[in-house]
C-alpha positions in Angstrom: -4.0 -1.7 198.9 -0.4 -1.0 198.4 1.5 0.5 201.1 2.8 4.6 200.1 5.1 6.7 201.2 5.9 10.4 200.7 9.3 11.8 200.4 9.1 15.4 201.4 9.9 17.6 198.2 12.5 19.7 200.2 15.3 18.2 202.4 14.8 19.4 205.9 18.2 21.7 207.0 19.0 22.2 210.9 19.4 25.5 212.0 23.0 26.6 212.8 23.3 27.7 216.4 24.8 30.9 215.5 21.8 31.6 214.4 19.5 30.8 216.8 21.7 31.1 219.5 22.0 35.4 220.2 17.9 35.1 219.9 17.9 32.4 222.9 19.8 34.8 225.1 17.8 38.1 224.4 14.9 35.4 225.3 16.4 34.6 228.3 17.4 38.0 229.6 13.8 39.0 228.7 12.4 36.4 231.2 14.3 37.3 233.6 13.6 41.1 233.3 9.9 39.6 233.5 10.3 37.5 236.4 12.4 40.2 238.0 9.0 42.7 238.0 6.8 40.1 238.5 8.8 38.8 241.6 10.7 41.4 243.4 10.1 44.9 242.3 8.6 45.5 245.4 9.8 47.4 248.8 13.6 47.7 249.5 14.7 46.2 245.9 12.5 48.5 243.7 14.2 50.1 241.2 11.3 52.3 240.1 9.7 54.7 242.9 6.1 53.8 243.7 3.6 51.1 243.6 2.8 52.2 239.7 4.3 48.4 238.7 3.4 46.3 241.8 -0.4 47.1 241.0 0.1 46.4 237.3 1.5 43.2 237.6 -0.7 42.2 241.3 -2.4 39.4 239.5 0.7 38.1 237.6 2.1 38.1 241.3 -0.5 36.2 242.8 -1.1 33.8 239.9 2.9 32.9 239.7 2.7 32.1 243.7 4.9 35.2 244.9 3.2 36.9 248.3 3.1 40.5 248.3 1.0 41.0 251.0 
C-alpha cells in the first residue's frame, strides 16, 4: 500500500481577536454574575430581598462547595 495524504480543500484562517475578544468578556462577566448568585447572594450582601434566589440555586451552592447553612 502506498502511503496518502489529504490536503484539506479549504486553508484553515485564525480568528482575529477583535473578533472573538468582546464575546470572551461578556463570557466572563456572565460567570461572574453566576458565581456571584451562586456564592454570595445571601444575608448581608444580597442585593435582591428574600430567599426567592438562595433556594433556587441551594443545590448549585452545595454542589460548587459554598456553605450556606
Amino acid at each position: 500500500m502506498t502511503p496518502t495524504t489529504f490536503a484539506p480543500a479549504l486553508p484553515v484562517g485564525t480568528i482575529p481577536l477583535r473578533e472573538w475578544l468582546p464575546w470572551a468578556i461578556f463570557a466572563g462577566l456572565i460567570l461572574l454574575l453566576a458565581i456571584y448568585f451562586v456564592g454570595a447572594e445571601e444575608g448581608a450582601t444580597s442585593l435582591i430581598s428574600g430567599m426567592y434566589v438562595h433556594e433556587f440555586v441551594h443545590d448549585g451552592r452545595h454542589l460548587l462547595g459554598f456553605p450556606c447553612h
